[in-house]
C-alpha positions, 0 to 999 in steps of 0.5 A: 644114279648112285648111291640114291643120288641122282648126280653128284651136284645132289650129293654134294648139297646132301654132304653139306646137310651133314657137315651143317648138322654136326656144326650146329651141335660142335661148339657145345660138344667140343665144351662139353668133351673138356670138362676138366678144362672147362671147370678149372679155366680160372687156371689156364686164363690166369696162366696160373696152374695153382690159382684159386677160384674166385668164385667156386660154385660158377667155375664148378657149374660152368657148364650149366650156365654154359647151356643157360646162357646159350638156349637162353638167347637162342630161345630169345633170339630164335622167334626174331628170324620170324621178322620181316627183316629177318626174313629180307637176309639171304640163306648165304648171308645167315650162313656166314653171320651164324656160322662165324659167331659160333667159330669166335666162340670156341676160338675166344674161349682157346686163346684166352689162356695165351692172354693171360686175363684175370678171372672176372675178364675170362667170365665176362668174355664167356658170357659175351662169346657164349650169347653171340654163339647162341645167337648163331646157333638159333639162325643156323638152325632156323637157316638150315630147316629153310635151306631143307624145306623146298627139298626132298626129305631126306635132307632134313634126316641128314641134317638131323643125322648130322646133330646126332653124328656131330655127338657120336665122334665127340663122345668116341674122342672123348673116350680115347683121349681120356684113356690114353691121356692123363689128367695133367695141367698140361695134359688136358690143356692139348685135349682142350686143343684137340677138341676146339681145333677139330669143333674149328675145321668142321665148321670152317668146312661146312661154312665153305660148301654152303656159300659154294651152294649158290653154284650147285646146279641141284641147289638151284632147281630147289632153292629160290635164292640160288634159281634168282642167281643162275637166272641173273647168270643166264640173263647176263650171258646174254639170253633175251627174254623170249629165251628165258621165258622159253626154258621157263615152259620147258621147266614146268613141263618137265616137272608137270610130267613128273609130278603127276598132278595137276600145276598151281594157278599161276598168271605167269604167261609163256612165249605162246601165250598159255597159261599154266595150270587151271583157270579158276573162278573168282570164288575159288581164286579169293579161297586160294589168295586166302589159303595162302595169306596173300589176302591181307588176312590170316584166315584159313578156309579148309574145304574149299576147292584149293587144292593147287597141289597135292604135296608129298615129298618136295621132290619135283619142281613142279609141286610149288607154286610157278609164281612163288618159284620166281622169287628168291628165298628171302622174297618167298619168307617176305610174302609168306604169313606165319599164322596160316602155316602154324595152324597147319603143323602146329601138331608137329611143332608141339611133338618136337617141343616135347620130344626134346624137352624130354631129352634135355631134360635129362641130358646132362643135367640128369646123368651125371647125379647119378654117380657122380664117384665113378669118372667113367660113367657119365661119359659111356652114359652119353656116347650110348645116348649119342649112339642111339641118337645118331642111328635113330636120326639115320633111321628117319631116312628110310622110307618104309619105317616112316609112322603115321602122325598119330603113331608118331604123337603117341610115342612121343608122349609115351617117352615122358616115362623116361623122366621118373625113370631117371629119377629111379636111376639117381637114388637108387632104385635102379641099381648099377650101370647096366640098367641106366646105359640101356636107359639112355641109349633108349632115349637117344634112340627114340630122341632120334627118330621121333625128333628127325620124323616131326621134324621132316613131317613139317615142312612136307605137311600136304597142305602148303601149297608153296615153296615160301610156306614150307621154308616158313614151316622150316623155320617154325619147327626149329623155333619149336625145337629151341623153345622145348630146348630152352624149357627143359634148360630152365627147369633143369637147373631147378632140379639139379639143385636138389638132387644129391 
């Protein structure tokens, strides 16, 4: 064992989490660590450093519409990864479509200014660029929790890690470039090189290492797009179907004797004609069909004997149902109703819609006004909540600080204090930056855990019994996280109209 991986291939499909997480965040980032770029782009997309605006108030708000227009579609866009045709694409297909999207974007946005365009071709080339990347970035993370969900937990922390790290180096770049480079025409056009060059390798590299998944053997024992592949692998080496079946019993032995509970009805027979798991009545099988959606109704029935499994950590192969681990993701999401599966974790979908509604909130609509004067503080301001951000999001990966739910809801509802907080911040009744600095790096901290726990606590809610319904519950919480996202986006811009 190293490191708490069980092999390299384990890994490898951690390091991949990682490097998916901070791509989710890079084009934002990347935008928001060239501001100076940003606000005067009317200048390097006309190639005229002494050009006039045509239009003020957007080039000086840019970023603003920048974040509606993106949590906007994503908000849009978000729920249709619900939709049977949605969920008939495969995990590599979403990858690739949502991660070049995003990569069009903050490469448009870097060779425009080559181009020399009017004004009003810059804005609508924005505009278009930025409603394809959110649309990328809704599937990418709504893939990203589907990838996690049939996994241990860890991995939906290191995807969350990977958010909040993805934050922590643009903010610490930001901070060295802006301290060893001037303000310049010149200047900020390579810090705008620097930045979208880097936002680019990133996401190309995290692009290649998930389409490469489908070849990792670890990938394959958890996720059933790529187990579909390595059994077509094995069926094309020329293995018969008594073969196959044979390493099939073996396989759910395996993971019967880890487990330690007692294996999900299946009617899947063996090469020697048993069948796995217990025989149940027509009573209890119509209970179980009904738990499952797989009755045409999306009716739950709690205190019935289905309990197929006991489910806690996602960590054995043998905790999902046999049937449901014949089936490739897509075919897993197909069969898989959504209803049942939100009345299981929609506590855990409300706490990560106020948790980030909380923080993007504040961040950065809310920063900023508090001294607008000073060109330091709005950026420490977000490196302590990107700081705080990143450890609290490491933190979930550590088992014994784990709350329970109802702790874990208490505390988010305790961090909607950090509102009027801010407010105290803006008109000075808080004086000074000391006091905001520890503000944020609180909120950070706490966006951070709270936000990684509801999120890994979705998909490991004991009551889904199957892969398919914990890919489903994945995919619910990021359509949570996006929807608290794009309200608290639309009732910023509200608010930062009337504050000073």
């Amino acid at each position: 064992m190293l490191c708490n991986f069980s092999s390299m291939a384990e890994l490898y499909v951690y390091a991949t989490c990682i490097l998916l997480g901070v791509s989710i965040l890079m084009p934002l980032n990347a935008l928001t660590s060239a501001p100076s770029y940003m606000m005067d782009y009317y200048k390097y997309a006309t190639g005229d450093p002494n050009a006039v605006p045509n239009d003020a108030r957007f080039w000086k708000n840019i970023l603003t519409f920048y974040n509606l227009a993106s949590v906007v579609t994503q908000a849009a866009v978000g729920p249709t990864v619900l939709t049977p045709w949605a969920r008939r694409l495969s995990l590599s297909f979403r990858f690739f479509m949502s991660l070049v999207l995003m990569m069009v974007e903050v490469f448009v946005i870097l060779i425009i200014p080559a181009g020399q365009v009017s004004q009003a071709g810059a804005i609508a080339a924005f505009f278009i660029v930025s409603i394809a990347a959110g649309v990328g970035k809704s599937y990418l993370e709504a893939t990203c929790y589907a990838l996690v969900g049939t996994m241990p937990s860890k991995f939906m922390s290191a995807i969350m890690f990977g958010c909040g790290f993805s934050g922590v180096v643009s903010s610490v770049l930001q901070c060295i470039i802006k301290a060893s480079m001037d303000d310049g025409y010149e200047s900020v056009l390579h810090q705008a090189y620097i930045y979208f060059s880097l936002a680019l390798s990133v996401m190309t590299v995290a692009l290649a290492m998930s389409l490469l998944l489908r070849y990792n053997s670890y990938a394959q024992e958890h996720v059933g797009e790529y187990r579909a592949i390595k059994r077509a692998k094995n069926s094309r080496k020329g293995l018969n179907v008594a073969e196959m079946q044979e390493a099939a019993s073996i396989e759910l032995s395996a993971a019967f004797s880890q487990s330690h509970e007692r294996q999900p009805f299946s009617n899947d027979q063996v090469a020697s004609g048993e069948v796995y798991g217990n025989v149940l009545d027509e009573k209890t099988e119509k209970a179980r069909l009904k738990a499952e959606g797989d009755d045409g109704s999306d009716e739950l029935v709690e205190g019935n004997d289905v309990q197929a499994v006991s489910y806690q950590d996602c960590g054995t192969a043998g905790e999902s149902n046999a049937d449901d681990r014949n089936l490739t993701t897509a075919e897993q999401m197909q069969r898989t109703r959504a209803w049942p599966v939100i009345k299981f974790i929609w506590p855990f979908m409300l706490a990560c819609f106020c948790n980030f509604f909380v923080s993007l909130l504040i961040l950065p609509s809310l920063i900023i006004p508090i001294d607008r004067a000073d060109k330091w503080f709005a950026t420490i301001a977000i490196l302590m909540y990107n700081c705080g951000d990143a450890t609290g999001r490491w933190l979930s990966s550590v088992r014994f600080l784990w709350p329970s739910s109802k702790v874990l809801f208490i505390g988010i509802a305790c961090r909607f204090v950090f509102i009027p907080l801010t407010f105290l911040c803006i008109y000075r009744h808080i004086p000074g930056h000391a006091a905001p600095y520890v503000l944020f790096a609180l909120l950070g901290l706490t966006n951070g855990f709270c936000g990684a726990m509801a999120m890994v606590f979705g998909p490991i809610e004991p009551r889904l019994r199957t892969e398919g319904q914990r890919v489903m519950a994945g995919q619910l919480m990021g359509v949570s996280l996006l929807s608290g996202a794009s309200a608290s986006a639309l009732l910023a811009l509200l608010i930062v109209l009337y504050l000073p």
